[in-house]
BALOBA-1460 file (C-alpha; in Angstrom, 3 decimals):
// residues 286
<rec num="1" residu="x" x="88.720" y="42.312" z="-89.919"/>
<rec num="2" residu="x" x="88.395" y="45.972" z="-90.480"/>
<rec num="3" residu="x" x="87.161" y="46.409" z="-87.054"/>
<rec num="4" residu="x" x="89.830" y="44.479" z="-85.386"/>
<rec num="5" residu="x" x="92.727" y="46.398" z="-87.593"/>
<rec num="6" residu="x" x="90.709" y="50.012" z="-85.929"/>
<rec num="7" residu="x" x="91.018" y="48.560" z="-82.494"/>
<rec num="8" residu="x" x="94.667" y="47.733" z="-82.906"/>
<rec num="9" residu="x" x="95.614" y="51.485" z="-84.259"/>
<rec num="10" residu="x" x="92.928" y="53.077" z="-81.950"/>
<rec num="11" residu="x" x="95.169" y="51.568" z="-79.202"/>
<rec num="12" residu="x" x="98.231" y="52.399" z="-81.125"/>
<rec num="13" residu="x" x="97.247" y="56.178" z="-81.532"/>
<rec num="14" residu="x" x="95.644" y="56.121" z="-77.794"/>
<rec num="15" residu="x" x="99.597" y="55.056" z="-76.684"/>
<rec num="16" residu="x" x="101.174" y="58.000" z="-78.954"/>
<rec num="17" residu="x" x="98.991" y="60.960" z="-78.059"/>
<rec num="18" residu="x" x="100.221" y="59.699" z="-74.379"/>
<rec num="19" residu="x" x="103.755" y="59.486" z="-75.063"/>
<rec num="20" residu="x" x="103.654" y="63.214" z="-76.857"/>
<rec num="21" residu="x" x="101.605" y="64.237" z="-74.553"/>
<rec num="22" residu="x" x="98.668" y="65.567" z="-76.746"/>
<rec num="23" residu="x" x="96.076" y="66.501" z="-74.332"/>
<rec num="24" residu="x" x="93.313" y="69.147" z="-74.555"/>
<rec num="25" residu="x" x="92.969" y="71.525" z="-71.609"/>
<rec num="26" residu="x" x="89.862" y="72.734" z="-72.306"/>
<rec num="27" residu="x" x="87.062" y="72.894" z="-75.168"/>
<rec num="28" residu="x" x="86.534" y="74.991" z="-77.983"/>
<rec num="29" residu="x" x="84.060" y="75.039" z="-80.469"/>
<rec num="30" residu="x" x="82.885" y="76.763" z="-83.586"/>
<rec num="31" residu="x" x="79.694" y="77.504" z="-85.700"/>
<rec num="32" residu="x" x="79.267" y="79.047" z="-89.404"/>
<rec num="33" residu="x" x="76.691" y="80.848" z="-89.654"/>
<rec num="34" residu="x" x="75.019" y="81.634" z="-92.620"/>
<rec num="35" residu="x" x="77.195" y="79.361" z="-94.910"/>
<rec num="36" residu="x" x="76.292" y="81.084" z="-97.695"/>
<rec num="37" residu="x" x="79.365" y="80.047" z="-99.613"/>
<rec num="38" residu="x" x="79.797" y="76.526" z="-98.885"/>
<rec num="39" residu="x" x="77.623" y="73.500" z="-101.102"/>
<rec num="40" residu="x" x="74.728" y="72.649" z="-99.271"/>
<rec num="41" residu="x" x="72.852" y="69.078" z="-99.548"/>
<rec num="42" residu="x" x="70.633" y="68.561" z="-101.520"/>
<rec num="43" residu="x" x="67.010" y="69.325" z="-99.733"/>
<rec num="44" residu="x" x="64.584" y="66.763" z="-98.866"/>
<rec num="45" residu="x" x="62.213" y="68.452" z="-101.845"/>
<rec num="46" residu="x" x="64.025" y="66.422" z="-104.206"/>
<rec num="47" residu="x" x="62.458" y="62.926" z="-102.379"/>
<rec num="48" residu="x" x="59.429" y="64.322" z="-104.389"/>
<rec num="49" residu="x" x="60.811" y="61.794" z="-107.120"/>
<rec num="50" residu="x" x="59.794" y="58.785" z="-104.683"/>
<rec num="51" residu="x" x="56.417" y="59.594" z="-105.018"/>
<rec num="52" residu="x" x="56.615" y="60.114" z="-108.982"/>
<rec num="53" residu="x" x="58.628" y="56.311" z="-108.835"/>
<rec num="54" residu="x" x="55.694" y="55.347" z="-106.710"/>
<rec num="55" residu="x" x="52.888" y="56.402" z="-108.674"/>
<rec num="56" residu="x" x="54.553" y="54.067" z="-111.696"/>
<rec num="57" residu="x" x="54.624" y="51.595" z="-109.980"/>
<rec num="58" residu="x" x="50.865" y="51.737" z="-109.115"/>
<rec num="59" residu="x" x="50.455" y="52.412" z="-112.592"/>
<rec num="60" residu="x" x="52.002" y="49.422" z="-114.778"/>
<rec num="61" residu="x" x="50.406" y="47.076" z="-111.475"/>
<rec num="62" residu="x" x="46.715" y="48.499" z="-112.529"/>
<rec num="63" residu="x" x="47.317" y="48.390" z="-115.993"/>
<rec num="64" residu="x" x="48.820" y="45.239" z="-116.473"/>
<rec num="65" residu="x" x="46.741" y="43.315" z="-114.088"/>
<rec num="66" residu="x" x="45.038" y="41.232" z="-116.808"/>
<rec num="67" residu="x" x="48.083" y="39.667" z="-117.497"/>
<rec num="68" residu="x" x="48.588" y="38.301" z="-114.847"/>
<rec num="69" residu="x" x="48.859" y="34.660" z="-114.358"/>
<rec num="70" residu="x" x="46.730" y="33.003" z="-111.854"/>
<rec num="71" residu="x" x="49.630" y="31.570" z="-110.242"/>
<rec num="72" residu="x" x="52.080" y="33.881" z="-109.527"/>
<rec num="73" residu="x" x="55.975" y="32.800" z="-108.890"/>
<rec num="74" residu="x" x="56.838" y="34.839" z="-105.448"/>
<rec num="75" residu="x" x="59.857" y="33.146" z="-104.489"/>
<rec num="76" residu="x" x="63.120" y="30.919" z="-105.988"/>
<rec num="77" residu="x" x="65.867" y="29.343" z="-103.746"/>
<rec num="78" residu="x" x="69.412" y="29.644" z="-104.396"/>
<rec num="79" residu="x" x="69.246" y="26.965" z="-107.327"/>
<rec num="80" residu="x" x="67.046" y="29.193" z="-109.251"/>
<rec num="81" residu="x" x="64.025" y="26.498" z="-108.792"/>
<rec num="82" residu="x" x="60.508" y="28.532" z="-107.667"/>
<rec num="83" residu="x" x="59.472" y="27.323" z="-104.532"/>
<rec num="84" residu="x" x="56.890" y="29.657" z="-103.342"/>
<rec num="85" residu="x" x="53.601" y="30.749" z="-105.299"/>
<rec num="86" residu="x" x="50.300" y="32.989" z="-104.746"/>
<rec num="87" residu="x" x="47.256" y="33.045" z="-106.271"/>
<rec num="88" residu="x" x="46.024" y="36.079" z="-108.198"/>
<rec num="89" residu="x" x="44.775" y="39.175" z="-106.201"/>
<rec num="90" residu="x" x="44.577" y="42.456" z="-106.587"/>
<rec num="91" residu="x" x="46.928" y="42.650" z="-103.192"/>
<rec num="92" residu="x" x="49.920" y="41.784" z="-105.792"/>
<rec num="93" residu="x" x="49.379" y="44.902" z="-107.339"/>
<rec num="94" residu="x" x="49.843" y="46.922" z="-103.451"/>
<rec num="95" residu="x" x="52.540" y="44.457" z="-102.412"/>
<rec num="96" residu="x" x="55.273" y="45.791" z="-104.304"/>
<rec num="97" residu="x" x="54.561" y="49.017" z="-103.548"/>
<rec num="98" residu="x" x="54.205" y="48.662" z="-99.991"/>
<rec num="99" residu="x" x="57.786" y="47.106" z="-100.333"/>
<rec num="100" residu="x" x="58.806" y="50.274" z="-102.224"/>
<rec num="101" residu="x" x="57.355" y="52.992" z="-99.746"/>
<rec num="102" residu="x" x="59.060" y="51.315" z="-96.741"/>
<rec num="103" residu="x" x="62.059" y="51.577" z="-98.362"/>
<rec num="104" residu="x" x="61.831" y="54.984" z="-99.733"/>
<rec num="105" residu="x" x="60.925" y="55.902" z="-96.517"/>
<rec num="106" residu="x" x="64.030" y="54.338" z="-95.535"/>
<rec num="107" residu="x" x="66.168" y="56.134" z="-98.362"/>
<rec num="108" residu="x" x="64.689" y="59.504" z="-97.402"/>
<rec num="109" residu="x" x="65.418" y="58.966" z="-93.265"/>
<rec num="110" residu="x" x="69.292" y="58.751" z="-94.607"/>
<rec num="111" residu="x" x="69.046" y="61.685" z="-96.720"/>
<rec num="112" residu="x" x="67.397" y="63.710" z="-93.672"/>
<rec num="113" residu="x" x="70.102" y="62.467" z="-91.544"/>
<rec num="114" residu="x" x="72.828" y="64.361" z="-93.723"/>
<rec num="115" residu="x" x="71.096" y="67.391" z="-93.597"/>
<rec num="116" residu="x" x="70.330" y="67.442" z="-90.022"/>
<rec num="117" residu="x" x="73.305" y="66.003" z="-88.752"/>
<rec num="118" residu="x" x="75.863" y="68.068" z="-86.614"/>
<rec num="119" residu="x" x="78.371" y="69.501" z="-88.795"/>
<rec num="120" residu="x" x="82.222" y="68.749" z="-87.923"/>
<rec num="121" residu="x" x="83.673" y="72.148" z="-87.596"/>
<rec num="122" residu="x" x="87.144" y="72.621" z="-86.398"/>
<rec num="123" residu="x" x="87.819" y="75.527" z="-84.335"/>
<rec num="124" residu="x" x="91.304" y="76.244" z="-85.649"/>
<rec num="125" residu="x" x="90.047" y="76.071" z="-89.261"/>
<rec num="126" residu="x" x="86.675" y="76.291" z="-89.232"/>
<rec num="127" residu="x" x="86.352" y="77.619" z="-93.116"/>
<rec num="128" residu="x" x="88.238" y="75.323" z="-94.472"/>
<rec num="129" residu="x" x="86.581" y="72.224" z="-92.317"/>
<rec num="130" residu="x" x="83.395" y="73.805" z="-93.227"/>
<rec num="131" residu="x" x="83.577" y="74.130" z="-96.997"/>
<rec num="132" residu="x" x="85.465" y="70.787" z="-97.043"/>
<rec num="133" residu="x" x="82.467" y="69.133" z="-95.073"/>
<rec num="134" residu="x" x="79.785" y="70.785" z="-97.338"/>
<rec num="135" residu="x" x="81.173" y="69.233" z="-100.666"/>
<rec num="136" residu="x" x="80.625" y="65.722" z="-98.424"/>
<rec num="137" residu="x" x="77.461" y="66.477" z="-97.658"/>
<rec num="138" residu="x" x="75.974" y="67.526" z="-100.915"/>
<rec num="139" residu="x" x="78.241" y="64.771" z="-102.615"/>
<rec num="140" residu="x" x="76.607" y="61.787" z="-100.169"/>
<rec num="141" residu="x" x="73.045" y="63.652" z="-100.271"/>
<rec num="142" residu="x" x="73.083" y="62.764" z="-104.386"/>
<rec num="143" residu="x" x="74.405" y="59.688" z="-103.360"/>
<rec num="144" residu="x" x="71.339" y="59.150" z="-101.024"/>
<rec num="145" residu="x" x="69.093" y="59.976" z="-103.777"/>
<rec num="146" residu="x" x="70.172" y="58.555" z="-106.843"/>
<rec num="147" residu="x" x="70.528" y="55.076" z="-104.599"/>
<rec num="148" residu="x" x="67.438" y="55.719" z="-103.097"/>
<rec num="149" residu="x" x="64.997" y="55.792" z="-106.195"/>
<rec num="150" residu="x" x="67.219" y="52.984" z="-107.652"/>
<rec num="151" residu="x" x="66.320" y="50.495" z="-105.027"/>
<rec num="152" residu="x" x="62.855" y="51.563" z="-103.669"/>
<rec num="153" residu="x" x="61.753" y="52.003" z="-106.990"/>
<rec num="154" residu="x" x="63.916" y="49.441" z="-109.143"/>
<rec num="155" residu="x" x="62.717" y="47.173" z="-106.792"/>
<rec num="156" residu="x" x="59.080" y="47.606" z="-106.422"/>
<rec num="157" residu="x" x="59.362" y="47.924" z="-110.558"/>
<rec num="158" residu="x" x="61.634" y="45.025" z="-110.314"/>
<rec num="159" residu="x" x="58.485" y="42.818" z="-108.120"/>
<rec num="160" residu="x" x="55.634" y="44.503" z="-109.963"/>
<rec num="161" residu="x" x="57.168" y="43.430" z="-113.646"/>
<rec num="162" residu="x" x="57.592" y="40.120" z="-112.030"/>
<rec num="163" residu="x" x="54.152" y="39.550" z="-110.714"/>
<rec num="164" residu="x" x="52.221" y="40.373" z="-114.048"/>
<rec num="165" residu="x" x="54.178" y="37.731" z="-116.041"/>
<rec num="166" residu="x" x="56.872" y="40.281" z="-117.578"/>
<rec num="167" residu="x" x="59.724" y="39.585" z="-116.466"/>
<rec num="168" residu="x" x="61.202" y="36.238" z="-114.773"/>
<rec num="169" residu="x" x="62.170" y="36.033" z="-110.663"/>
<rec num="170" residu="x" x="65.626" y="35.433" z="-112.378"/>
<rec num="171" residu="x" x="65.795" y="38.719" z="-114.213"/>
<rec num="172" residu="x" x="64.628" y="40.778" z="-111.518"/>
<rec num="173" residu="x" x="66.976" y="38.924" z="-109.109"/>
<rec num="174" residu="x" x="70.162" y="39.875" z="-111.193"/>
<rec num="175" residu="x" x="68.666" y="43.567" z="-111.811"/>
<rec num="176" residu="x" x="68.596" y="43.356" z="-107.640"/>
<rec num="177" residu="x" x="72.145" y="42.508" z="-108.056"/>
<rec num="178" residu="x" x="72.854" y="45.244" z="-110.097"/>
<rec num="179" residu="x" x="71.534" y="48.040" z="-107.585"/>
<rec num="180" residu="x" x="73.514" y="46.178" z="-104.683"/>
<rec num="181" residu="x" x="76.980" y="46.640" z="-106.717"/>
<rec num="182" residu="x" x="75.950" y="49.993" z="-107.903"/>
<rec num="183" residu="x" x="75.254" y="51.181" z="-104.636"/>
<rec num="184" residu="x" x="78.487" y="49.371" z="-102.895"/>
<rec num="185" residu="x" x="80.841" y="50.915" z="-105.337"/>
<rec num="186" residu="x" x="79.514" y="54.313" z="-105.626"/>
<rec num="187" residu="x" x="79.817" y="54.320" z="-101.281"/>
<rec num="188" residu="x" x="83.259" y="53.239" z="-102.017"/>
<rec num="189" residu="x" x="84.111" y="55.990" z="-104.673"/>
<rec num="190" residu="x" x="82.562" y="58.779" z="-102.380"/>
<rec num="191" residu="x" x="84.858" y="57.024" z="-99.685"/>
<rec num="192" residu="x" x="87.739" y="57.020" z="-101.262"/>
<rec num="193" residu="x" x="87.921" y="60.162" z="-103.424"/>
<rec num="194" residu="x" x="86.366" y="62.634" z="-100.567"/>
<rec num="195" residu="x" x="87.565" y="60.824" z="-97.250"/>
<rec num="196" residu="x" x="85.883" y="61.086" z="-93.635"/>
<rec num="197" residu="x" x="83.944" y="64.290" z="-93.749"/>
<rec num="198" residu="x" x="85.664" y="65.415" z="-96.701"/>
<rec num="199" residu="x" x="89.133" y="65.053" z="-95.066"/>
<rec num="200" residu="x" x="90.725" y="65.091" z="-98.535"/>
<rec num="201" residu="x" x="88.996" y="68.197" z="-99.819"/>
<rec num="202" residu="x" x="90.023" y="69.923" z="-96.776"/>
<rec num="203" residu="x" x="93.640" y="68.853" z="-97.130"/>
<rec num="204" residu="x" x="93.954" y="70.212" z="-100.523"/>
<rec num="205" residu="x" x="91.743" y="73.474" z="-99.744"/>
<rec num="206" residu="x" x="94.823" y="73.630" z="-96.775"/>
<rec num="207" residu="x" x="97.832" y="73.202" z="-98.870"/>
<rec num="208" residu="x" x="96.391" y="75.709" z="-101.538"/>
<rec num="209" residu="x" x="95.384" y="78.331" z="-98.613"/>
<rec num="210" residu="x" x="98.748" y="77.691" z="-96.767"/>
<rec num="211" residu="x" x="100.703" y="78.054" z="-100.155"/>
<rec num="212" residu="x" x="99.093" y="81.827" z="-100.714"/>
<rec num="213" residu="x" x="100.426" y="82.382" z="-97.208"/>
<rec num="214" residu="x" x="96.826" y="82.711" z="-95.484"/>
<rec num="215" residu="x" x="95.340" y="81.315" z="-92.581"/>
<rec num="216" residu="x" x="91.598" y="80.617" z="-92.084"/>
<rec num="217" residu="x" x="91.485" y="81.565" z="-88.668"/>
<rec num="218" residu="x" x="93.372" y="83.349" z="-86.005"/>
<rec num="219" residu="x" x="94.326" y="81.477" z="-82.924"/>
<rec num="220" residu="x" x="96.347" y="84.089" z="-81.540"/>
<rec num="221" residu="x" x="100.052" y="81.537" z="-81.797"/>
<rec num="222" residu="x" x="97.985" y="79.123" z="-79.441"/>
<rec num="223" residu="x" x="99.205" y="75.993" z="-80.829"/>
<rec num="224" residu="x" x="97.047" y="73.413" z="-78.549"/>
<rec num="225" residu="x" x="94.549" y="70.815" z="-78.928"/>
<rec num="226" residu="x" x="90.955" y="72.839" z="-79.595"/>
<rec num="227" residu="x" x="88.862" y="69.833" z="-77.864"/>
<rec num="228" residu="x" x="89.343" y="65.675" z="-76.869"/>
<rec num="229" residu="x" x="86.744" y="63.703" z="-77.525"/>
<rec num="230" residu="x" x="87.974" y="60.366" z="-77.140"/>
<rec num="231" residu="x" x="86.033" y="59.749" z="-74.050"/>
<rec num="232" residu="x" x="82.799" y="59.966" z="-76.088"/>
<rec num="233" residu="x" x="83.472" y="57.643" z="-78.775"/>
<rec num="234" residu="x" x="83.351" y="53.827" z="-76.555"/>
<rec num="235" residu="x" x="85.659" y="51.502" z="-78.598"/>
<rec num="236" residu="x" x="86.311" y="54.732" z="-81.371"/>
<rec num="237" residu="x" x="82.961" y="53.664" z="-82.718"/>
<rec num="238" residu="x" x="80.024" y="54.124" z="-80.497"/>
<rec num="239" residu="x" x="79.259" y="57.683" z="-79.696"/>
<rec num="240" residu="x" x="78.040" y="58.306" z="-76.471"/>
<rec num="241" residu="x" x="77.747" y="62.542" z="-74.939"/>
<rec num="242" residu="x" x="74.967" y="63.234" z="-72.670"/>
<rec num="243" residu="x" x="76.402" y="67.494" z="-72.874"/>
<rec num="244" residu="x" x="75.653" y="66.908" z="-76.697"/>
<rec num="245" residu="x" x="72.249" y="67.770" z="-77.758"/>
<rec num="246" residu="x" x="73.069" y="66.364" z="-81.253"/>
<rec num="247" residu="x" x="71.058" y="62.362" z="-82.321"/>
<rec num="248" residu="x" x="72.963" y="62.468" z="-85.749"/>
<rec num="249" residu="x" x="77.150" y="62.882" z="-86.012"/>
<rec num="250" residu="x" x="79.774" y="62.018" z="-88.346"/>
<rec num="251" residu="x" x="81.512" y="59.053" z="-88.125"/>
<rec num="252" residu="x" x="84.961" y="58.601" z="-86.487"/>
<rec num="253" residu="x" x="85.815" y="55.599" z="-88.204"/>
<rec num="254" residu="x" x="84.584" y="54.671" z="-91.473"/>
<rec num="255" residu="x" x="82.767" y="56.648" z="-93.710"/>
<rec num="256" residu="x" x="78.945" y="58.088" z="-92.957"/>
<rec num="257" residu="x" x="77.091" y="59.434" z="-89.965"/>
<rec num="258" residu="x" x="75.999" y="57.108" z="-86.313"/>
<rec num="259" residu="x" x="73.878" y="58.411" z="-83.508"/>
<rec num="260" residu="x" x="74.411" y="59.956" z="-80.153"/>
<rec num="261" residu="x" x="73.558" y="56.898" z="-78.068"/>
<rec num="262" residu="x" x="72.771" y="58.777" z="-74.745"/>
<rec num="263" residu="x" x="70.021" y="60.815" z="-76.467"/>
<rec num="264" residu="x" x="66.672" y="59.169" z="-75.407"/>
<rec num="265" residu="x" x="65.110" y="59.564" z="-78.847"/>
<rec num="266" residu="x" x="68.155" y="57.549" z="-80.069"/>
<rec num="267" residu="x" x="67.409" y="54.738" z="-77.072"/>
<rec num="268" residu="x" x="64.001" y="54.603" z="-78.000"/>
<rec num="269" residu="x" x="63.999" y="54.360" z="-81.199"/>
<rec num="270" residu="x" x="66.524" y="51.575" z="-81.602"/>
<rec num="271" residu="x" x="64.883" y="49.289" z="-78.841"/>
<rec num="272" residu="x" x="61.485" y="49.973" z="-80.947"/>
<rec num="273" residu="x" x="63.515" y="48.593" z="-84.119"/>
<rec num="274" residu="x" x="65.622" y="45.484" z="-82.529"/>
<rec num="275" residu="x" x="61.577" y="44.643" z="-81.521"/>
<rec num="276" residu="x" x="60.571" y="44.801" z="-84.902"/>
<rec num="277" residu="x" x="63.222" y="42.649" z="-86.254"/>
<rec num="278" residu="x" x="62.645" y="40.035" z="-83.203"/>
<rec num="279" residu="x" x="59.089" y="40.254" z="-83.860"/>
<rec num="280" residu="x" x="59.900" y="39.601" z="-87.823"/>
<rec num="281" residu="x" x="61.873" y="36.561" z="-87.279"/>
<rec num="282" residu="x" x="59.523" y="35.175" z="-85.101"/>
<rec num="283" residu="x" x="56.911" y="35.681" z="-86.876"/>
<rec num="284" residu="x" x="58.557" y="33.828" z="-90.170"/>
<rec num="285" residu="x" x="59.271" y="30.682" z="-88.025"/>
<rec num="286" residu="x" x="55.572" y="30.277" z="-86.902"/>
């Protein structure tokens, strides 16, 4: 639904830049350098807490292997009733924490991905984009973490626990729940409160800088469009620039980051994981 209401106002605004004719004649583009001011994200030093999360988890697997049953309940269907059971091993100890480094390592690719990612600086204002973009940042890079060690490690906790007898599949299933809701309304705070790239801490950095009388930037009473880049964005949603030498951008529509799709790392790399899933599925049916 939410992608069918973009469509219709995509169109909408398409039809209105045309009537008003809001065209860019050419491209201009700015860079901060040395942002010594702005927030920052948080660096990827802090992902050091995975492998503390990690190491407890090997821990209380080790330690509490004796009480382990022999039989150990590894899956319940939707009514609750257990319908899938291992023996005792010491690979139950390494299973939940080879669930928990994949998705750590999974948690820590999204945190990279704010760093790295091309920052949306516009030309006309490029202090107040940039400041307003570097309180997103840092504010989704905590996100990114905090979420991070609460589902790679609540969950490999969450499996371990449940594999040496401590807790039920039923317990860990609603702490699961828990870190799903968590993490779907604390997206949907950041979302709301900061906007698109921070679009609502730039609007009130704006209004106070405009109210003083200042501007952050001097375009010389040249009131036109800095740059167009509807052509890149196929359907406002896929983004698609062979000229730009950036994999990770900021969203148009929604909230978050998506990939240059004409970068061959980007091609790659998402053939290599629809493969993975194919191979996955299959793999479960034989």
């Amino acid at each position: 639904m939410g992608f069918i209401a973009q469509q219709r106002y995509r169109r909408l605004t398409l039809e209105l830049k045309k009537e008003r004719g809001w065209t860019a004649t050419g491209e201009r583009h700015a860079a901060l350098v040395g942002e010594r001011g702005n927030p920052q994200p948080l660096g990827l030093a802090w992902e050091l807490l995975q492998v503390v999360a990690i190491a407890v988890t090997i821990a209380v697997g080790v330690l509490g292997y004796d009480r382990m049953p022999d039989r150990v309940a590894m899956h319940a269907n939707a009514a609750g009733q257990i319908d899938g059971w291992a023996d005792k091993s010491p690979m139950l100890i390494w299973y939940p924490v080879i669930a928990q480094v994949m998705l750590a390592m999974v948690m820590m690719a999204g945190h990279a991905a704010i760093i790295y990612a091309k920052h949306p600086i516009d030309p006309d204002h490029p202090a107040a984009t940039g400041y307003a973009y570097g309180v997103f940042s840092r504010v989704w890079s905590i996100y990114m973490l905090v979420i991070g060690l609460l589902t790679a490690g609540g969950i490999g906790m969450g499996i371990q626990l449940s594999n040496i007898g401590m807790i039920t599949l039923g317990t860990f299933g609603v702490f699961a729940m828990f870190i799903a809701v968590a993490a779907l309304l604390g997206a949907l705070v950041i979302g709301l409160y900061y906007g698109q790239n921070g679009s609502h801490e730039y609007a009130e950095r704006r209004s106070v800088t405009m109210g003083r009388g200042g501007e952050d930037a001097a375009t010389d009473g040249d009131k036109s469009m800095p740059y167009d880049d509807d052509r890149y964005w196929v359907a406002g949603v896929f983004y698609v620039n062979r000229d730009d030498p950036a994999v990770m951008v900021p969203k148009r529509f929604g909230v978050g980051w998506t990939v240059n799709f004409a970068r061959p790392s980007v091609i790659i790399v998402s053939v290599v994981l629809i493969a993975v899933c194919i191979g996955s599925l299959v793999f479960a049916v034989m």
